[in-house]
Every structure is written in C-alpha cells, then in structure tokens.
PDB file as gemmi writes it, atoms N, CA and C in Angstrom:
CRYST1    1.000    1.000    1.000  90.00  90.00  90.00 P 1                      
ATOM      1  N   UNK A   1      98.027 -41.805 -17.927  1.00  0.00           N  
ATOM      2  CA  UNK A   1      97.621 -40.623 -18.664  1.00  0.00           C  
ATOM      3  C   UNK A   1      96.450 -39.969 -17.927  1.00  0.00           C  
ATOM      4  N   UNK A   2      96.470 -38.383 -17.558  1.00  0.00           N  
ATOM      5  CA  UNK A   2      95.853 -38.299 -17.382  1.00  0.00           C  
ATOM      6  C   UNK A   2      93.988 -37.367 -17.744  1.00  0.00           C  
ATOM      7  N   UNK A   3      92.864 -37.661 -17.275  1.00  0.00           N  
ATOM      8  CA  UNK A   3      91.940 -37.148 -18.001  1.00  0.00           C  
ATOM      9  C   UNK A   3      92.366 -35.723 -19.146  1.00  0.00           C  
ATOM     10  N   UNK A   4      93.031 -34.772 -18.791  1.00  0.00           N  
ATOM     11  CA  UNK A   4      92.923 -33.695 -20.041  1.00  0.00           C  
ATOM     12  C   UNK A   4      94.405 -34.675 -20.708  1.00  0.00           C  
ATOM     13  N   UNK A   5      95.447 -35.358 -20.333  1.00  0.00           N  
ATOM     14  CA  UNK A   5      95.694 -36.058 -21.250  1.00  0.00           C  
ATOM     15  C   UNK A   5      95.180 -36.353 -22.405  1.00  0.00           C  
ATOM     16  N   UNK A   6      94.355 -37.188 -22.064  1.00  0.00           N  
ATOM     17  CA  UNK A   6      93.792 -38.130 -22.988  1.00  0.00           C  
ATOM     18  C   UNK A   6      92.813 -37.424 -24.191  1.00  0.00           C  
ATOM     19  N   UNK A   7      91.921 -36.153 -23.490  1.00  0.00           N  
ATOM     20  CA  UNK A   7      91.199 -35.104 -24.279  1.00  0.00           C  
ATOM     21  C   UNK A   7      92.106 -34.505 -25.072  1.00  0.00           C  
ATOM     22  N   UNK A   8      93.319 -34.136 -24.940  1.00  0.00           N  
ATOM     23  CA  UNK A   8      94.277 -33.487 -25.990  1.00  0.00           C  
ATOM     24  C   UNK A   8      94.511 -34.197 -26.707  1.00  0.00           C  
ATOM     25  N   UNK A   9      94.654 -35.565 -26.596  1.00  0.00           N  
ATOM     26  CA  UNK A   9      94.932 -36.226 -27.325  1.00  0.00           C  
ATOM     27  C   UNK A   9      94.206 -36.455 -28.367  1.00  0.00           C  
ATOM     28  N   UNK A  10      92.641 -37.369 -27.839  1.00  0.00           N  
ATOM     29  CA  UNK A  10      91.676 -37.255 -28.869  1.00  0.00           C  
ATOM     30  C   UNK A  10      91.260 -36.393 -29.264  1.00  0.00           C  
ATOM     31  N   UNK A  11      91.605 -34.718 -29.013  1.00  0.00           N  
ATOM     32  CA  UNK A  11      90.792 -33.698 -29.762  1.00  0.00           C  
ATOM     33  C   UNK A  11      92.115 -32.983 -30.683  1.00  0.00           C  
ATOM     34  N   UNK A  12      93.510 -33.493 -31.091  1.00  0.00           N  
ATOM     35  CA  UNK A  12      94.377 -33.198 -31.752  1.00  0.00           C  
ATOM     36  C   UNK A  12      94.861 -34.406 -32.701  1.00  0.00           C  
ATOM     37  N   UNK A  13      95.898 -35.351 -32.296  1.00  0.00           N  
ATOM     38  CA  UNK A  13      96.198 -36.839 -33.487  1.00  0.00           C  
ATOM     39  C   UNK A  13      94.923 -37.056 -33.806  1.00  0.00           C  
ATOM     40  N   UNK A  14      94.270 -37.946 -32.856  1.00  0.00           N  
ATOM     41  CA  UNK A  14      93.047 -38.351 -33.118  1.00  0.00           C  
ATOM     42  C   UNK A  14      91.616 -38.288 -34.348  1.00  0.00           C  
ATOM     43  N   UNK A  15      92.346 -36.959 -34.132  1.00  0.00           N  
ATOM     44  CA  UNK A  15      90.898 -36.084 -35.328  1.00  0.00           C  
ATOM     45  C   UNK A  15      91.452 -34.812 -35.559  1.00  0.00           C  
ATOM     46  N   UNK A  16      92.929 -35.525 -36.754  1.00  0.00           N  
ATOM     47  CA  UNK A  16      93.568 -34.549 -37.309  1.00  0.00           C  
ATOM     48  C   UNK A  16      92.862 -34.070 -38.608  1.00  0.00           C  
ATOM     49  N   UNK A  17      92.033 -34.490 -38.695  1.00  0.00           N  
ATOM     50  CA  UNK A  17      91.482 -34.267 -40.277  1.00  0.00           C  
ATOM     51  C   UNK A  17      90.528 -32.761 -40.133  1.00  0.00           C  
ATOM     52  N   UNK A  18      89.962 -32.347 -38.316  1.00  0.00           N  
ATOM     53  CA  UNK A  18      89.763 -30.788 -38.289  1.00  0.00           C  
ATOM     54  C   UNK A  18      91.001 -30.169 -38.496  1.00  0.00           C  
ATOM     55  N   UNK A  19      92.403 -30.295 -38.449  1.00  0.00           N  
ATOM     56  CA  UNK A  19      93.219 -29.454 -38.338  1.00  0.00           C  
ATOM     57  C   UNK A  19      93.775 -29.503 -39.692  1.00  0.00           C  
ATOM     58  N   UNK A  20      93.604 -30.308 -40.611  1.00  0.00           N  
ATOM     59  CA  UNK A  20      93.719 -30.612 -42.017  1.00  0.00           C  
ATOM     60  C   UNK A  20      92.753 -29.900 -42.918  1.00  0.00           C  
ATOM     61  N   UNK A  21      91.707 -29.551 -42.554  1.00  0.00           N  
ATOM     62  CA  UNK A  21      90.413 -28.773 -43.218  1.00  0.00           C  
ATOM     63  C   UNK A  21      90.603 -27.572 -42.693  1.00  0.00           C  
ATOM     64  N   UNK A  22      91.105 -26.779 -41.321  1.00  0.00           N  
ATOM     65  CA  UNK A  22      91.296 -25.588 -40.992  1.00  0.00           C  
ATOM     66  C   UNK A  22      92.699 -25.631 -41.956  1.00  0.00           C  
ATOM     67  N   UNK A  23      93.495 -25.984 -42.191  1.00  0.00           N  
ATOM     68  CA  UNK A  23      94.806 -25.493 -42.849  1.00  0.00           C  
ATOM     69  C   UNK A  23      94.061 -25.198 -43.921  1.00  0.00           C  
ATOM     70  N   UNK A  24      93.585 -26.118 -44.803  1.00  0.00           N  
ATOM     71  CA  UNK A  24      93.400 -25.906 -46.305  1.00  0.00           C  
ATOM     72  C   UNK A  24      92.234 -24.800 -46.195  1.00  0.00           C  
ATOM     73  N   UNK A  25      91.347 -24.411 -45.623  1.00  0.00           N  
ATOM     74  CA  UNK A  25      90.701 -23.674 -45.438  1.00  0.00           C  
ATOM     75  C   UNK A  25      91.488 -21.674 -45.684  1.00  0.00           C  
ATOM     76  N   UNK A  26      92.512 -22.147 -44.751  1.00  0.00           N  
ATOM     77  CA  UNK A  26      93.146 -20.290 -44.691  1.00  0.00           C  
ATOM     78  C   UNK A  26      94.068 -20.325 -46.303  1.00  0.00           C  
ATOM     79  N   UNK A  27      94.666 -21.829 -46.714  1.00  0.00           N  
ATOM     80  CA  UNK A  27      95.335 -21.515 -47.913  1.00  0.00           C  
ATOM     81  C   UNK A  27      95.225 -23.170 -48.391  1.00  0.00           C  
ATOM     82  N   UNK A  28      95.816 -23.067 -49.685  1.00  0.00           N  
ATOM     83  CA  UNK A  28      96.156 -24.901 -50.413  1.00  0.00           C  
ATOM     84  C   UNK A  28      97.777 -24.992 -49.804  1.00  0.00           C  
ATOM     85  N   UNK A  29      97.727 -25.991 -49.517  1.00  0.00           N  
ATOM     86  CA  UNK A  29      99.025 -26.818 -49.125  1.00  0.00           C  
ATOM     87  C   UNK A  29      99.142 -27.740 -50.016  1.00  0.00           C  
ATOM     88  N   UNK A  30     100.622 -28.451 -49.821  1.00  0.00           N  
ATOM     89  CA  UNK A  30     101.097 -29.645 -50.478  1.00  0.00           C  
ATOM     90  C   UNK A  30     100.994 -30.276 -49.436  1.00  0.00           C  
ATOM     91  N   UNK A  31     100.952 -31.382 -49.706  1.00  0.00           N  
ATOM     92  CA  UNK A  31     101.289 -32.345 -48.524  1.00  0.00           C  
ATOM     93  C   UNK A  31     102.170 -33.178 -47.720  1.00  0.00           C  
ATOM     94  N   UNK A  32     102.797 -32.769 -48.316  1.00  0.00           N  
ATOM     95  CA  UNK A  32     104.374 -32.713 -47.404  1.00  0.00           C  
ATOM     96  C   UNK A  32     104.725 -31.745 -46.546  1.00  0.00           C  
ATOM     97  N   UNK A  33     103.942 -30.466 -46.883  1.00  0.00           N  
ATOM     98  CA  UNK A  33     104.046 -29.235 -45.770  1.00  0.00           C  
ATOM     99  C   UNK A  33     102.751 -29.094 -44.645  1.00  0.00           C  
ATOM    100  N   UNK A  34     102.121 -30.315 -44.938  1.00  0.00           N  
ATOM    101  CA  UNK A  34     100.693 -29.778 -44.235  1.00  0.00           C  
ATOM    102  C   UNK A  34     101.040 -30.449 -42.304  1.00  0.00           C  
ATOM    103  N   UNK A  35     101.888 -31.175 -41.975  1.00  0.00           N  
ATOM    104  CA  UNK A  35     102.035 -31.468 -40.633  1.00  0.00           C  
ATOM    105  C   UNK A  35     103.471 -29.934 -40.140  1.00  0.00           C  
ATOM    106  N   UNK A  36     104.496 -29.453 -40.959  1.00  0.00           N  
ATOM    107  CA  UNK A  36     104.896 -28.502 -40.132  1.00  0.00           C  
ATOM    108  C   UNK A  36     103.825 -26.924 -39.982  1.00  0.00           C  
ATOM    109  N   UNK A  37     102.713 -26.961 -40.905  1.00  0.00           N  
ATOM    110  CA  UNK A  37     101.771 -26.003 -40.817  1.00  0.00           C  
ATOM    111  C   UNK A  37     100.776 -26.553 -39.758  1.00  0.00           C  
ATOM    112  N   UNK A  38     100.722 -27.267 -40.113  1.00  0.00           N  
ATOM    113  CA  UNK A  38      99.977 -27.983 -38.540  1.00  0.00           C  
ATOM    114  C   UNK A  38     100.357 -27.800 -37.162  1.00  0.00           C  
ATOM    115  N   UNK A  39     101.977 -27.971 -36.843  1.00  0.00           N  
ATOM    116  CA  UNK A  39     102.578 -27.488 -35.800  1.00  0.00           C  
ATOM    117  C   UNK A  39     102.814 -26.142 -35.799  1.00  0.00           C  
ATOM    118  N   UNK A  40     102.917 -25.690 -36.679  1.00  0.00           N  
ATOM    119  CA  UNK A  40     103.030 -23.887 -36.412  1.00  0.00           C  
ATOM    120  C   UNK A  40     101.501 -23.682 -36.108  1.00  0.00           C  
ATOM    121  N   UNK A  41     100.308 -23.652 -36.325  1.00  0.00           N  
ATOM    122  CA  UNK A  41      99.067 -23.162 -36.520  1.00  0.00           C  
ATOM    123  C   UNK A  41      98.610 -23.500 -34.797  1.00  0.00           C  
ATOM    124  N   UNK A  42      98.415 -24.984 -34.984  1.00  0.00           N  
ATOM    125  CA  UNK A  42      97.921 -25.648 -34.052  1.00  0.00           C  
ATOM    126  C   UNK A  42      98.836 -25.422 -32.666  1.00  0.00           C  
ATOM    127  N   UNK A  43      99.783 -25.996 -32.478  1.00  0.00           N  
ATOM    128  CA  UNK A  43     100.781 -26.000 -31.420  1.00  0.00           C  
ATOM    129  C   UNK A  43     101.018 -27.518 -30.999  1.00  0.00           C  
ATOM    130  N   UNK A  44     101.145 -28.742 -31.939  1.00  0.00           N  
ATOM    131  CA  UNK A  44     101.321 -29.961 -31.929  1.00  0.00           C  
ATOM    132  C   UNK A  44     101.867 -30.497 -33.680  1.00  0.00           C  
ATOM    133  N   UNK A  45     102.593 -31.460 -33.313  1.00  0.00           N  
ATOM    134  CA  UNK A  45     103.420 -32.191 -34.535  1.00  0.00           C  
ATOM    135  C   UNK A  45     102.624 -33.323 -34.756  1.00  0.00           C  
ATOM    136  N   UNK A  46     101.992 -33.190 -35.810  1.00  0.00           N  
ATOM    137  CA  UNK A  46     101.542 -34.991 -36.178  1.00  0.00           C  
ATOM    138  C   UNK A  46     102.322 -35.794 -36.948  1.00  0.00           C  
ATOM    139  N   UNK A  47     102.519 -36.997 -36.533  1.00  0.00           N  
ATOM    140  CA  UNK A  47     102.885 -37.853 -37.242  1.00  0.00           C  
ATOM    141  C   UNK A  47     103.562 -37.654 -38.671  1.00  0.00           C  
ATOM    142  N   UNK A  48     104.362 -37.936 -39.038  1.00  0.00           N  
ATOM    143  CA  UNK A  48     105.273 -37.777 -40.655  1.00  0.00           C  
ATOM    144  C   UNK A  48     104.261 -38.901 -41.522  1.00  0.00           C  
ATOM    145  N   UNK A  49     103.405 -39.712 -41.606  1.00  0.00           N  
ATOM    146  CA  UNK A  49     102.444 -40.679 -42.678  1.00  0.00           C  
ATOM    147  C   UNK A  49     101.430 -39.814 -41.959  1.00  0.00           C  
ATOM    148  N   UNK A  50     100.991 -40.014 -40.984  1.00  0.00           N  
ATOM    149  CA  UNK A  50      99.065 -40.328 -40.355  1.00  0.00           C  
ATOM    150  C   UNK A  50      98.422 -38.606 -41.438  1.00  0.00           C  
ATOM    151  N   UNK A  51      99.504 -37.306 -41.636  1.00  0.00           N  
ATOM    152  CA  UNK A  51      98.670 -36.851 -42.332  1.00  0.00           C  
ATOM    153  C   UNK A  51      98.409 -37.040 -43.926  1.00  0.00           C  
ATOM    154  N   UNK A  52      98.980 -37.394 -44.421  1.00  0.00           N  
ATOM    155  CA  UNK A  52      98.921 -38.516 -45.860  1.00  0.00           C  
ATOM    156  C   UNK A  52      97.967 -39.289 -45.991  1.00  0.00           C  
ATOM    157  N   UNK A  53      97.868 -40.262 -44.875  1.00  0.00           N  
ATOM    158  CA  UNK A  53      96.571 -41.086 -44.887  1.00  0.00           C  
ATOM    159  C   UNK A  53      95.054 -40.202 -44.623  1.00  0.00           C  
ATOM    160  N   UNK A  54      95.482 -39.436 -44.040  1.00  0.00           N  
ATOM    161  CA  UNK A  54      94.239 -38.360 -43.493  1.00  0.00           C  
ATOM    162  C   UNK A  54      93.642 -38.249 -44.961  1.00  0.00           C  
ATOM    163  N   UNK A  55      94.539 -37.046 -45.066  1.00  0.00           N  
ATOM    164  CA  UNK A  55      94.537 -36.284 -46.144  1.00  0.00           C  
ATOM    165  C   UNK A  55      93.566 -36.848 -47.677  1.00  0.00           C  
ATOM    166  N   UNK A  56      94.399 -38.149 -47.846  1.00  0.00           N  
ATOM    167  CA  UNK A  56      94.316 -39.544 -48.699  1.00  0.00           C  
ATOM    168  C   UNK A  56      92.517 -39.330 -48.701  1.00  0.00           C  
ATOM    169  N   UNK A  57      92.032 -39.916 -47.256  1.00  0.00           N  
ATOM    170  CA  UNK A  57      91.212 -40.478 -47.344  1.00  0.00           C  
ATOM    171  C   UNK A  57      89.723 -39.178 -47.296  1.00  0.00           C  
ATOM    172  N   UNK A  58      90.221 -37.965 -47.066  1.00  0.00           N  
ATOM    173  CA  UNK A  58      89.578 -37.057 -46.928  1.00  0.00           C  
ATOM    174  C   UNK A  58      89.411 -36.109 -48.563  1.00  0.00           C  
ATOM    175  N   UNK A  59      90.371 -36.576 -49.426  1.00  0.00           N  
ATOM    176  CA  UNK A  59      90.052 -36.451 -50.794  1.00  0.00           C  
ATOM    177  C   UNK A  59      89.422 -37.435 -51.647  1.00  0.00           C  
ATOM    178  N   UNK A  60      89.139 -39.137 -51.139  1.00  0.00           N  
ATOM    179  CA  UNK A  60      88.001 -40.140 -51.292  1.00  0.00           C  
ATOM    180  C   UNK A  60      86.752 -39.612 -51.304  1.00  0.00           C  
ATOM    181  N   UNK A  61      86.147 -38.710 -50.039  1.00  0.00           N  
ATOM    182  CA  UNK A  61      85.884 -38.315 -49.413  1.00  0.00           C  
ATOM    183  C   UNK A  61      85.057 -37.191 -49.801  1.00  0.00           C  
ATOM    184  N   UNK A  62      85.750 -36.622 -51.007  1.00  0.00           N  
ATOM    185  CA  UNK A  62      84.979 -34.889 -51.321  1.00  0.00           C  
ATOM    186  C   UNK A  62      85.553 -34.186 -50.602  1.00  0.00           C  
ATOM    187  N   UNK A  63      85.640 -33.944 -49.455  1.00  0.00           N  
ATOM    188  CA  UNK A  63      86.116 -32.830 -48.373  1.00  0.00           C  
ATOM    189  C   UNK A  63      87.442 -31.643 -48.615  1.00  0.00           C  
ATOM    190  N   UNK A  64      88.578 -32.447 -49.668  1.00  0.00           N  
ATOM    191  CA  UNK A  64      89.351 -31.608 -50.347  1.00  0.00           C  
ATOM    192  C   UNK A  64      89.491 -31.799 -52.109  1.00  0.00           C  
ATOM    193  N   UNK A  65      90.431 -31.404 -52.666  1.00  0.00           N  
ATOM    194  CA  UNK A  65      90.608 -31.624 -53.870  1.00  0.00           C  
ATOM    195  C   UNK A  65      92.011 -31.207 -54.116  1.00  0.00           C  
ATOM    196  N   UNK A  66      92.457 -32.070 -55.116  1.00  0.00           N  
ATOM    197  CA  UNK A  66      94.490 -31.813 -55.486  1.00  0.00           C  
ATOM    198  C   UNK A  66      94.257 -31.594 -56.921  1.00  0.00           C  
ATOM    199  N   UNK A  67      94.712 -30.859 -57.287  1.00  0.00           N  
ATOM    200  CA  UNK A  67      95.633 -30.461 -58.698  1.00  0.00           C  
ATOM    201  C   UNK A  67      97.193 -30.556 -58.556  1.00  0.00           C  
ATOM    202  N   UNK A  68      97.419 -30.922 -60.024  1.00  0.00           N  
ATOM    203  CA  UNK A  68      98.767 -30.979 -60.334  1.00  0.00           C  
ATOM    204  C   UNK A  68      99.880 -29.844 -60.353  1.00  0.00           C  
ATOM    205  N   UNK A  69     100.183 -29.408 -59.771  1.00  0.00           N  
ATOM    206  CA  UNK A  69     101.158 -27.608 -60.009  1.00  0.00           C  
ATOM    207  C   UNK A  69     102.613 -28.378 -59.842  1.00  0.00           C  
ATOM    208  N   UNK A  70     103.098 -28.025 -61.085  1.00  0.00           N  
ATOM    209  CA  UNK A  70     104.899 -28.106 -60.714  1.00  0.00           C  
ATOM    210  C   UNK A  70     105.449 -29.671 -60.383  1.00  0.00           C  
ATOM    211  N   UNK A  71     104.955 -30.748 -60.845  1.00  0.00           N  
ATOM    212  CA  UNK A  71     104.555 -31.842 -60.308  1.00  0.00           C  
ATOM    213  C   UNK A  71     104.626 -32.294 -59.061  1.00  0.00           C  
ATOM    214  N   UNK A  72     104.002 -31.483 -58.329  1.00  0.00           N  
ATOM    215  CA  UNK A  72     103.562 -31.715 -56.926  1.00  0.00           C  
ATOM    216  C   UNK A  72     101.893 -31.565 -57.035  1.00  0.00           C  
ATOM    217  N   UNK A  73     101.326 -31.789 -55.968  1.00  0.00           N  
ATOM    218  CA  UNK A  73      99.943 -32.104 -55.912  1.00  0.00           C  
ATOM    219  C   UNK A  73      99.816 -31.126 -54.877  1.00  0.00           C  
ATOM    220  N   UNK A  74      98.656 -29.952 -55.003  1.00  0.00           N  
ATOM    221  CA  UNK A  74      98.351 -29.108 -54.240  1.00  0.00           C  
ATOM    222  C   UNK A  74      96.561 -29.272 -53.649  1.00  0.00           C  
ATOM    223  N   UNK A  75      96.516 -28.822 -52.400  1.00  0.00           N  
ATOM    224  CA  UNK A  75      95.240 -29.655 -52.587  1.00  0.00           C  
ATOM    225  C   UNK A  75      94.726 -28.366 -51.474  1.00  0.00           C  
ATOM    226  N   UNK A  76      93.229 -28.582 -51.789  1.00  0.00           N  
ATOM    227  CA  UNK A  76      92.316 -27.354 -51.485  1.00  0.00           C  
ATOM    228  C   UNK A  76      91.285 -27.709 -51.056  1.00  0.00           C  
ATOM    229  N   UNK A  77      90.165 -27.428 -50.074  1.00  0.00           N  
ATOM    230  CA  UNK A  77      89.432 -26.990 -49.246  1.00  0.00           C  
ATOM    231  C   UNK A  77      88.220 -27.455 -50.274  1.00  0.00           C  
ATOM    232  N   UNK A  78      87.115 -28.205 -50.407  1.00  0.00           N  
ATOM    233  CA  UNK A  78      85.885 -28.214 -50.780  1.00  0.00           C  
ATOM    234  C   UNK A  78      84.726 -27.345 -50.370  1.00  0.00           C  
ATOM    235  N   UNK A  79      84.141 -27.280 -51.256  1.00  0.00           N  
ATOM    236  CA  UNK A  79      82.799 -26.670 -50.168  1.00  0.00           C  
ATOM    237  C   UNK A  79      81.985 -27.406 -49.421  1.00  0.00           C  
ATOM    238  N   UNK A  80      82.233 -28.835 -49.653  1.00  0.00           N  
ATOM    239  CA  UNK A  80      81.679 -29.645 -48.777  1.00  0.00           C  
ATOM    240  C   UNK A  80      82.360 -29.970 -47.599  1.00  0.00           C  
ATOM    241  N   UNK A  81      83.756 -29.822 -47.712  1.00  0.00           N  
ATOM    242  CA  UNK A  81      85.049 -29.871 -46.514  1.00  0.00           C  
ATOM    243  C   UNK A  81      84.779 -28.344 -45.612  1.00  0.00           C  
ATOM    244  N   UNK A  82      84.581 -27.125 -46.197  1.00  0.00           N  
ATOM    245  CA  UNK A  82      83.670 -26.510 -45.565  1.00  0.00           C  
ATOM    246  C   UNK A  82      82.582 -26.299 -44.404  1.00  0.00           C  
ATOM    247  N   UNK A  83      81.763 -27.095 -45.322  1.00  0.00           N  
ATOM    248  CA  UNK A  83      80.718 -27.467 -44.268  1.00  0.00           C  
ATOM    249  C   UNK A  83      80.895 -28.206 -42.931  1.00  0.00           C  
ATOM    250  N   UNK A  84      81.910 -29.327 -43.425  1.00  0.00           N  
ATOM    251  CA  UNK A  84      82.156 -30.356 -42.245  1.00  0.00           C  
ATOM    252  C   UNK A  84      82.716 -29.306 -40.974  1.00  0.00           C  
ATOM    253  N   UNK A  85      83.349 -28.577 -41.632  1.00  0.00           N  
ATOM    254  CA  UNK A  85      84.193 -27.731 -40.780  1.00  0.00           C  
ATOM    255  C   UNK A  85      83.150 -26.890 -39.713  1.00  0.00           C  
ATOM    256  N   UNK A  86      82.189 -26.374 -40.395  1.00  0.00           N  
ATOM    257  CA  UNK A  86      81.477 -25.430 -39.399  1.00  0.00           C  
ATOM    258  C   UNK A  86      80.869 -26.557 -38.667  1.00  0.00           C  
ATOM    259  N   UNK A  87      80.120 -27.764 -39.131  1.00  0.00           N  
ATOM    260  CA  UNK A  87      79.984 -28.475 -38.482  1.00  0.00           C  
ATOM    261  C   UNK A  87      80.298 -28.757 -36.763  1.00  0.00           C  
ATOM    262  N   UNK A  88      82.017 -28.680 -37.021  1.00  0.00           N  
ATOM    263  CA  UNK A  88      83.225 -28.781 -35.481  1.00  0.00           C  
ATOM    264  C   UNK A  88      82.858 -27.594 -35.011  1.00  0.00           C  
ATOM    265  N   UNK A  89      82.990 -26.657 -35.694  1.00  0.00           N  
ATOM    266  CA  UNK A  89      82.900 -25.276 -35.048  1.00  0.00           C  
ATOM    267  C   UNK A  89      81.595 -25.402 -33.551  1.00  0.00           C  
ATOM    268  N   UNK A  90      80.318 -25.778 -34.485  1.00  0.00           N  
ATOM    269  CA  UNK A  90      79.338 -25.754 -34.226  1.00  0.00           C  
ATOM    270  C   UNK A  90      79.150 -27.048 -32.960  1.00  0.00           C  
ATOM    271  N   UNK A  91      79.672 -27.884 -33.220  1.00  0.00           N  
ATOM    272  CA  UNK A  91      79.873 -28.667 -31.954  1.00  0.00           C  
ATOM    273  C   UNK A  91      80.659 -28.280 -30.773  1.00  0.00           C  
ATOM    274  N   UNK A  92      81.738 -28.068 -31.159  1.00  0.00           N  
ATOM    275  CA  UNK A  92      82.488 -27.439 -29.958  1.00  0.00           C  
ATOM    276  C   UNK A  92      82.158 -26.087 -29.216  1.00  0.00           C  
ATOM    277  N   UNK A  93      81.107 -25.045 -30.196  1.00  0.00           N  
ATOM    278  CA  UNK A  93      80.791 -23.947 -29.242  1.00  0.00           C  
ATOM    279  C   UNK A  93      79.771 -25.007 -28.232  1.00  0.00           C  
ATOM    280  N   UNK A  94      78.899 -26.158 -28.754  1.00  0.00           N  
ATOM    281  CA  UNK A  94      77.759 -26.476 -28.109  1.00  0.00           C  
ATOM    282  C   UNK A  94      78.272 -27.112 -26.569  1.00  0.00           C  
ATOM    283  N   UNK A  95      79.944 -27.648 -26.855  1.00  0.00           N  
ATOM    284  CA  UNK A  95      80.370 -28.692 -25.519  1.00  0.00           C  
ATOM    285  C   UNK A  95      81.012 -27.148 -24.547  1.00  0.00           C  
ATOM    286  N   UNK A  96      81.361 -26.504 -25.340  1.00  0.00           N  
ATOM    287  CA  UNK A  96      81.850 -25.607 -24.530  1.00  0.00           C  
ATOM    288  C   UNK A  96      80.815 -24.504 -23.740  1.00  0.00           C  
ATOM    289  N   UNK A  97      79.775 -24.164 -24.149  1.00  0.00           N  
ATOM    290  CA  UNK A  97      78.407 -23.723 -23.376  1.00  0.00           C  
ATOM    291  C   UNK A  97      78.457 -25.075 -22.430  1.00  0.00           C  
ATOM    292  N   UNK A  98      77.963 -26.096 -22.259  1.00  0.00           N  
ATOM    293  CA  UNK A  98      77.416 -27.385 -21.355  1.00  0.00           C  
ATOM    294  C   UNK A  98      78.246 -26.802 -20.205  1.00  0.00           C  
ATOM    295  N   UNK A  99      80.034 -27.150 -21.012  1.00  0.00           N  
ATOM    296  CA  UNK A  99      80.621 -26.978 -19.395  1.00  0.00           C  
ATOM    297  C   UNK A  99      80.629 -25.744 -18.890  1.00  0.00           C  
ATOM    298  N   UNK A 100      80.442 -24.444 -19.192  1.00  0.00           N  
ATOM    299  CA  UNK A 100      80.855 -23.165 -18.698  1.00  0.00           C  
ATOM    300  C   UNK A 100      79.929 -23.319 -17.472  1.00  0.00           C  
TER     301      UNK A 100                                                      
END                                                                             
C-alpha cells in the first residue's frame, strides 16, 4: 500500500464518523441510508455494519440523536456533533496550511 494509500484510507473508513456528522449535518438520515449517502456525497462505500456501529456509538456519545418516525429511527445532528465537526474542519485547514 502505498503512502496516499494508506492516508485515504485513514482519512475515509477509518474516521467515518466525520462523514457521518457531515451527512446528518446537510439533512437526518435513517440508517440504513446513511453509507449509500455516504458514497454519493463523499466518493467511497463504507462498509454495510461499520456505519451502524459508528453511528451506535456516536449517539452514546451526544454527537447525534434518533427519533422514532414511521417505525424507523431517524437520527440528527447535535449541537454538540456540530461542534466536533468544526473541530475537523478546523484541523484540516491547519494540516493543509503546514503542507502548502
């Protein structure tokens, strides 16, 4: 594998839970739709479980929240999932200044 290999890698599967907080961010998803919105948005397919567990553990978490609609579970963006978010933002403008 090589070096930007491996960076795509860890900056997409790896730490799907930014691309899980940017989805719920533009709208609420179910979660069964949140990995083909993931591949349309992003331009990568995650895993059919790993976003479930994400997801799972990122509503432990505070970062989102689910309600019941239609008995499906719809789940939405915190304001603390928010924050985390500018957080990335805010890191990645900082790695991306270093290297320019």
């Amino acid at each position: 594998m090589t070096p930007f290999e491996r960076l795509t890698k860890s900056n997409t599967k790896e730490n799907l839970w930014i691309y899980i907080l940017a989805t719920l961010k533009k709208h609420s998803n179910y979660a069964w739709d949140l990995h083909t919105s993931i591949e349309k948005d992003f331009g990568f397919k995650p895993g059919n479980i790993t976003p479930y567990r994400v997801l799972y553990r990122l509503e432990e978490q505070g970062f989102v929240k689910s309600e019941a609609e239609d008995r499906r579970r719809v789940y939405k963006i915190t304001e603390i999932g928010e924050k985390e978010l500018d957080k990335v933002k805010i890191f990645y403008s900082k790695v991306l200044k270093k290297i320019s």
